[in-house]
Backbone atoms as SQL, in Angstrom:
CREATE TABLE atoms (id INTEGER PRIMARY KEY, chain TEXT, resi INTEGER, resn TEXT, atom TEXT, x REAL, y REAL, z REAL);
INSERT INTO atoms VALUES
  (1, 'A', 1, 'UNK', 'N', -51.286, 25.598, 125.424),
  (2, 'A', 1, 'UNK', 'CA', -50.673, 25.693, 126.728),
  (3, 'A', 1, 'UNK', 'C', -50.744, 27.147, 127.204),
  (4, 'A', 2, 'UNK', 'N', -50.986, 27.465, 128.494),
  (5, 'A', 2, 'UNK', 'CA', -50.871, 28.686, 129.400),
  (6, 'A', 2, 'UNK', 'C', -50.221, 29.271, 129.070),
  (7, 'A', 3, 'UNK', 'N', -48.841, 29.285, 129.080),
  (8, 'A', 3, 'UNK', 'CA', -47.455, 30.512, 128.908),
  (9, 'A', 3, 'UNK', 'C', -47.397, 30.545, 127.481),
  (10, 'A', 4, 'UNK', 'N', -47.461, 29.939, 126.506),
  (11, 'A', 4, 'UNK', 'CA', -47.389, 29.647, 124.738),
  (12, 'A', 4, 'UNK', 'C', -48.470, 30.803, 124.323),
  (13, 'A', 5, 'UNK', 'N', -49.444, 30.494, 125.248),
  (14, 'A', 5, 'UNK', 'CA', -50.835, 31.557, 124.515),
  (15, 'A', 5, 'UNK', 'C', -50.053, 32.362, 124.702),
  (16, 'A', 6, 'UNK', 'N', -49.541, 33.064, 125.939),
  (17, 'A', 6, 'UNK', 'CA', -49.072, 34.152, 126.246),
  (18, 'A', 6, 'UNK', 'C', -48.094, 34.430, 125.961),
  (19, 'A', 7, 'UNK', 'N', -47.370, 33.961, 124.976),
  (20, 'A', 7, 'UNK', 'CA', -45.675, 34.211, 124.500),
  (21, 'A', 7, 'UNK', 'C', -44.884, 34.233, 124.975),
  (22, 'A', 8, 'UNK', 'N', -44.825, 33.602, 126.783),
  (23, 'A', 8, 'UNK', 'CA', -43.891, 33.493, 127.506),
  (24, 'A', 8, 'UNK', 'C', -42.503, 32.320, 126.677),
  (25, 'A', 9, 'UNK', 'N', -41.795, 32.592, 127.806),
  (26, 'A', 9, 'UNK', 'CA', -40.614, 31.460, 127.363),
  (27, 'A', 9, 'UNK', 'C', -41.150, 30.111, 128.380),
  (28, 'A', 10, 'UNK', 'N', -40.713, 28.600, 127.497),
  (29, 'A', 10, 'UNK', 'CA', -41.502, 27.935, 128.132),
  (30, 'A', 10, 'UNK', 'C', -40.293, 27.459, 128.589),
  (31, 'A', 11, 'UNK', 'N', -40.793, 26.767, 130.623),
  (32, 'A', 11, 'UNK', 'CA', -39.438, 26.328, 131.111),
  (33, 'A', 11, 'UNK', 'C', -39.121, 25.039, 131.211),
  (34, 'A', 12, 'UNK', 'N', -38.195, 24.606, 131.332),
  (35, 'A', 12, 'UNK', 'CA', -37.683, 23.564, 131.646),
  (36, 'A', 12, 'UNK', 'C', -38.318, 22.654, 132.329),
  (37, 'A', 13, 'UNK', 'N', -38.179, 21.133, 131.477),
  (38, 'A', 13, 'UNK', 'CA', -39.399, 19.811, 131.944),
  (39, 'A', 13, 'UNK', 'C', -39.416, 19.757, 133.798),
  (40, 'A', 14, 'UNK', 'N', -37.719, 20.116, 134.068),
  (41, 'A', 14, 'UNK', 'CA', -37.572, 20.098, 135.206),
  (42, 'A', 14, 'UNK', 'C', -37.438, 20.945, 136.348),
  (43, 'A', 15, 'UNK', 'N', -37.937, 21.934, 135.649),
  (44, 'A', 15, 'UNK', 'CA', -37.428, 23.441, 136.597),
  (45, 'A', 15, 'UNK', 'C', -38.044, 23.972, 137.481),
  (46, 'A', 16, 'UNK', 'N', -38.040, 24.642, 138.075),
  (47, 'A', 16, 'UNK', 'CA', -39.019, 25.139, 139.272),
  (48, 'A', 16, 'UNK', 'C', -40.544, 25.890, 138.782),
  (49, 'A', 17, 'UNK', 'N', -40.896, 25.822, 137.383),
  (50, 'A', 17, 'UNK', 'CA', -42.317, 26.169, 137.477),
  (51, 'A', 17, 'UNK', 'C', -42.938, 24.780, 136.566),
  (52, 'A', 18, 'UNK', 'N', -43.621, 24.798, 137.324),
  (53, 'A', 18, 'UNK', 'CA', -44.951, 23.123, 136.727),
  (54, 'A', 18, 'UNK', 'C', -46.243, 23.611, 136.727),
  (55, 'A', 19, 'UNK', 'N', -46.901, 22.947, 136.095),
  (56, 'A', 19, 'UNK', 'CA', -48.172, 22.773, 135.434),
  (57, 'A', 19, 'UNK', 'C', -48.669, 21.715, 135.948),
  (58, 'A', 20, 'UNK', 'N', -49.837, 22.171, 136.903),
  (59, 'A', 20, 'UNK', 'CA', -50.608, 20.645, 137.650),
  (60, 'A', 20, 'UNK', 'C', -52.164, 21.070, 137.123),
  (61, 'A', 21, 'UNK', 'N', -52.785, 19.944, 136.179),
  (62, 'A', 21, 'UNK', 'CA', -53.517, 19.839, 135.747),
  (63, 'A', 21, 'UNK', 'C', -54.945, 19.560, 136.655),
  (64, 'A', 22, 'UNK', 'N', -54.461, 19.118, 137.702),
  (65, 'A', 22, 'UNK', 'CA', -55.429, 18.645, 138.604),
  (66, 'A', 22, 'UNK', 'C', -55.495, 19.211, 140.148),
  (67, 'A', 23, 'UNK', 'N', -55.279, 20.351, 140.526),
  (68, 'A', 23, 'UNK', 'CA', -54.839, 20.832, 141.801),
  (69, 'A', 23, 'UNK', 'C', -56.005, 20.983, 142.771),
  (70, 'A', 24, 'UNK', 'N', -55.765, 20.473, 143.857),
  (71, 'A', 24, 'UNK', 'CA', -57.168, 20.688, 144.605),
  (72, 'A', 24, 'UNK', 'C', -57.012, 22.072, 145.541),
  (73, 'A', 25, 'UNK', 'N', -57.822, 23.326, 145.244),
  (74, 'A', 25, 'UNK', 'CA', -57.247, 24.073, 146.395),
  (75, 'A', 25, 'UNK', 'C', -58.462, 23.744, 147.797),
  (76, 'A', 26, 'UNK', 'N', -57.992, 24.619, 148.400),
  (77, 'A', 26, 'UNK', 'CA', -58.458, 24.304, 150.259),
  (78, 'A', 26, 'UNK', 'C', -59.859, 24.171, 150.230),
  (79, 'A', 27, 'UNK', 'N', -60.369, 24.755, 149.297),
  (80, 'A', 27, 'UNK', 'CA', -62.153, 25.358, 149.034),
  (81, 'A', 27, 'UNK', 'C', -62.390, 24.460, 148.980),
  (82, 'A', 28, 'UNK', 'N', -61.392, 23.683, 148.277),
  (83, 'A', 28, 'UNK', 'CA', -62.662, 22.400, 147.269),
  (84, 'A', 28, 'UNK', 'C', -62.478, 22.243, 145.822),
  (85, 'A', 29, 'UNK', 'N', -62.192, 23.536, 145.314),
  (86, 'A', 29, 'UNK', 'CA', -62.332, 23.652, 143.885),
  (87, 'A', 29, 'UNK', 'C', -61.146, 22.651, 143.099),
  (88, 'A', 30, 'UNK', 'N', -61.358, 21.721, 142.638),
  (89, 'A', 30, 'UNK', 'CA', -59.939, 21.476, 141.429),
  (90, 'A', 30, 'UNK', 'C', -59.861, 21.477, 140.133),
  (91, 'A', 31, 'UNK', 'N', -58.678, 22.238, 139.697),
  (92, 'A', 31, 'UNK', 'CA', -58.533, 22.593, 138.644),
  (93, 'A', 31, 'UNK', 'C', -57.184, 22.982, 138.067),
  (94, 'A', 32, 'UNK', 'N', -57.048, 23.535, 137.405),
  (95, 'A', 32, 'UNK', 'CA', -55.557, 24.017, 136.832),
  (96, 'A', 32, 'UNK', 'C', -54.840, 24.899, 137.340),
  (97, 'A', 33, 'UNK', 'N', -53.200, 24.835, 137.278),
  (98, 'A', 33, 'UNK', 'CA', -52.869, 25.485, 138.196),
  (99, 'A', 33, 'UNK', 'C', -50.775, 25.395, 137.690),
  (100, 'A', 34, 'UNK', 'N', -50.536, 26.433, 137.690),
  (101, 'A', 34, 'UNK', 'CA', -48.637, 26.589, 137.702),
  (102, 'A', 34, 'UNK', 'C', -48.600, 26.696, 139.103),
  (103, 'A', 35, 'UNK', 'N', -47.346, 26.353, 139.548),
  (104, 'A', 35, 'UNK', 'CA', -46.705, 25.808, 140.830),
  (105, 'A', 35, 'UNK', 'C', -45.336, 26.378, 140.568),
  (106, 'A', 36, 'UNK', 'N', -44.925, 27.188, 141.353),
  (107, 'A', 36, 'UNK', 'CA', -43.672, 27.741, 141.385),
  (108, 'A', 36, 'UNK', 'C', -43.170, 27.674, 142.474),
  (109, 'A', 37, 'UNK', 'N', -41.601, 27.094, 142.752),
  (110, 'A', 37, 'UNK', 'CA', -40.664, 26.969, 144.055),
  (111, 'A', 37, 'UNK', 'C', -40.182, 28.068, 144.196),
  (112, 'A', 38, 'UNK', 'N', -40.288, 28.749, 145.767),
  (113, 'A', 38, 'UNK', 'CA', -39.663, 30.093, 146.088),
  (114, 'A', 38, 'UNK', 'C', -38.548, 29.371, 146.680),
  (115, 'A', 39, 'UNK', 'N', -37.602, 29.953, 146.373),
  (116, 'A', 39, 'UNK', 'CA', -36.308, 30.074, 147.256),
  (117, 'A', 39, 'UNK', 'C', -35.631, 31.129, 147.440),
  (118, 'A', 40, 'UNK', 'N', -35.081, 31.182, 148.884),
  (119, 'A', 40, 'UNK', 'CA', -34.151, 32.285, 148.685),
  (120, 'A', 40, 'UNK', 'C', -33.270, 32.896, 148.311),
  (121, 'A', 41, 'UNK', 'N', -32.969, 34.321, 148.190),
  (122, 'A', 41, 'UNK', 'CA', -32.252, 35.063, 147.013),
  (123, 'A', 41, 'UNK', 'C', -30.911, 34.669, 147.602),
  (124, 'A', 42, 'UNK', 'N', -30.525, 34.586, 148.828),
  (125, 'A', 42, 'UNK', 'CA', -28.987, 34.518, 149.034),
  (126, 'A', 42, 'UNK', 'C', -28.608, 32.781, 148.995),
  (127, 'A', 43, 'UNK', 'N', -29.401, 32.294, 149.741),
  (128, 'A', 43, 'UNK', 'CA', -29.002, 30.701, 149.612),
  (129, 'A', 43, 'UNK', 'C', -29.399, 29.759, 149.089),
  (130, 'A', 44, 'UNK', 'N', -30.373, 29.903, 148.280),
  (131, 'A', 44, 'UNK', 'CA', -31.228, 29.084, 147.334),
  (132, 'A', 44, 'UNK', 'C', -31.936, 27.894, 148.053),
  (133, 'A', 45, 'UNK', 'N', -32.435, 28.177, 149.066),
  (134, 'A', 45, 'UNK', 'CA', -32.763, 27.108, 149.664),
  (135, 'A', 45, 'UNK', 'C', -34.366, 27.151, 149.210),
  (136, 'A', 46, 'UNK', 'N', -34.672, 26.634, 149.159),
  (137, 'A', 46, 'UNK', 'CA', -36.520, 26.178, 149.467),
  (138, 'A', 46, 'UNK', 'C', -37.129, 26.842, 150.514),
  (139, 'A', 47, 'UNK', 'N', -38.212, 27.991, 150.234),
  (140, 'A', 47, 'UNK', 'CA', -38.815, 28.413, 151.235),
  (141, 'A', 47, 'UNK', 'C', -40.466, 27.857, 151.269),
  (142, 'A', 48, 'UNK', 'N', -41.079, 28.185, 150.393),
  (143, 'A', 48, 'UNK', 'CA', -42.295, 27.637, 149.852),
  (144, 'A', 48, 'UNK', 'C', -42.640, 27.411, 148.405),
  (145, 'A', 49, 'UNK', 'N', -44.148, 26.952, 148.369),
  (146, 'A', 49, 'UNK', 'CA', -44.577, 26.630, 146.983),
  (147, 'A', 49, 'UNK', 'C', -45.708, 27.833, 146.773),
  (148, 'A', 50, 'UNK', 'N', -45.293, 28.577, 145.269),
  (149, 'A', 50, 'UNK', 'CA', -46.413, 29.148, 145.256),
  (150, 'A', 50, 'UNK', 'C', -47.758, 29.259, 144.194),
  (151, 'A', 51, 'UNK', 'N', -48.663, 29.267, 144.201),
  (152, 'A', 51, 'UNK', 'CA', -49.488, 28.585, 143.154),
  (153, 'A', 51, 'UNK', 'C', -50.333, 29.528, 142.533),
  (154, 'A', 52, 'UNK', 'N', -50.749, 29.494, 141.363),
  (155, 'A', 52, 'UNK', 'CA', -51.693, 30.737, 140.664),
  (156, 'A', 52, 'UNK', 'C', -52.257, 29.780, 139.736);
């Protein structure tokens, strides 16, 4: 796994960072990909998704 190679701490089944095995970006290309929910610092609301 991604973060394990890297000795990160791994998160929660349900938490705001995921692992999409299959992501299509805009290009065309699909492939692998973490998905992280931004929210904001004061109200925790949902602003966007951000992907690497």
């Amino acid at each position: 796994m991604y973060l394990a190679a890297r000795q990160c701490a791994i998160p929660l089944f349900d938490g705001d960072l995921r692992f999409d095995p299959v992501a299509q970006h805009s290009a065309g290309y699909i492939g692998p990909c973490l998905v992280a929910l931004v929210t904001d610092i004061v109200t925790a609301t949902p602003i966007s998704l951000h992907r690497t």
